[in-house]
C-alpha positions in Angstrom: 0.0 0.0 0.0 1.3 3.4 -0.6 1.9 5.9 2.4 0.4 9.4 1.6 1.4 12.4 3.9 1.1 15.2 1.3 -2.9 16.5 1.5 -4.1 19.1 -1.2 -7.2 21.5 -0.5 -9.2 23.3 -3.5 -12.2 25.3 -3.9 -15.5 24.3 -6.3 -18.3 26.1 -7.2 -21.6 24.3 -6.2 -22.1 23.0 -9.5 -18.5 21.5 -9.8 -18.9 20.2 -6.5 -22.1 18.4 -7.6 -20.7 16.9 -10.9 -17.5 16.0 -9.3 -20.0 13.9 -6.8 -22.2 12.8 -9.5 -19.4 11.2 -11.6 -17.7 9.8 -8.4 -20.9 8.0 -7.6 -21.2 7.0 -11.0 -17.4 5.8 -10.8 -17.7 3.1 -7.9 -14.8 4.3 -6.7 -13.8 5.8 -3.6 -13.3 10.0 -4.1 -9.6 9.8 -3.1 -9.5 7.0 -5.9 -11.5 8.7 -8.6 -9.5 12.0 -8.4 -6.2 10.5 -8.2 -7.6 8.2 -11.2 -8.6 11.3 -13.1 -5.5 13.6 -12.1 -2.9 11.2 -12.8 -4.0 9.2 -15.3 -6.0 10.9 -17.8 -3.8 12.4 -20.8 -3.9 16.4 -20.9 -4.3 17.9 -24.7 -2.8 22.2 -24.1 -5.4 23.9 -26.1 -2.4 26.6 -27.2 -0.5 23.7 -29.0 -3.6 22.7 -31.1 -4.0 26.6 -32.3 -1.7 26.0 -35.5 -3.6 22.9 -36.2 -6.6 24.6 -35.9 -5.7 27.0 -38.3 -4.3 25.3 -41.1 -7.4 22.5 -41.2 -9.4 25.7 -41.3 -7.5 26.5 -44.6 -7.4 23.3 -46.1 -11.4 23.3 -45.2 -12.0 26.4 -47.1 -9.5 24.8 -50.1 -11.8 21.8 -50.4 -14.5 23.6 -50.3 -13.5 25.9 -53.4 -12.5 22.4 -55.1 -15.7 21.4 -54.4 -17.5 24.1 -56.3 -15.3 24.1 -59.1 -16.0 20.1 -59.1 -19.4 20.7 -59.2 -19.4 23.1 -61.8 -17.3 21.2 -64.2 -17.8 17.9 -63.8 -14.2 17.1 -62.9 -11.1 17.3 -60.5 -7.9 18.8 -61.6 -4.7 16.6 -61.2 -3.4 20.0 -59.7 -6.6 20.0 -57.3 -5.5 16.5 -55.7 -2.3 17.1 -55.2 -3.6 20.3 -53.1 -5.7 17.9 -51.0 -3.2 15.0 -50.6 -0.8 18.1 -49.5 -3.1 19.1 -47.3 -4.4 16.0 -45.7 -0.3 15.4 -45.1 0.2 18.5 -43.3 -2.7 17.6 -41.0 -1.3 14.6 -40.4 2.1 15.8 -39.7 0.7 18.4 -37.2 -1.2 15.9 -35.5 1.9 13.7 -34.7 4.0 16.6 -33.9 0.9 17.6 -31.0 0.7 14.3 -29.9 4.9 13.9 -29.6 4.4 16.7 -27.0 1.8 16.3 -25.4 3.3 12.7 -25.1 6.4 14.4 -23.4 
């Protein structure tokens, strides 16, 4: 068994303090077990490192979009047109293994 001596106090709002309770209940676990459960296990994701991310699947969003309409128009996809998706689909890709390497670390 481990030996705790450290003790940590915080402050809730009423309604964090009831949903805190509520999924504790729901948990079957003891409150000490559940929050150290939660705390120490659970896998972070910093909101700041998924802003770049963000942006550029915004852009490639709004580039598929104009394919899209032009694809609709026509008839047909350029061979220009998919190698802008498959570029852009690869940068997402790349971003999402770079966010994941740190937030892994």
């Amino acid at each position: 068994m481990v030996h705790r001596t450290k003790k940590m106090t915080f402050r809730l709002s009423e309604e964090e303090y009831r949903q805190i309770k509520e999924k504790v209940e729901e948990s079957g676990l003891s409150q000490q077990k559940f929050l150290l459960k939660t705390a120490l296990e659970k896998e972070i994701f910093h909101i700041k490192e998924f802003q770049t991310l963000i942006f550029h699947v915004k852009k490639i969003g709004i580039n598929i979009n104009q394919i899209a309409r032009n694809c609709n128009g026509t008839g047909a996809i350029s061979n220009d047109d998919m190698i802008e998706i498959k570029e852009g689909v690869n940068m997402i890709w790349q971003l999402l293994n770079q966010s994941k390497i740190h937030t892994q670390a």
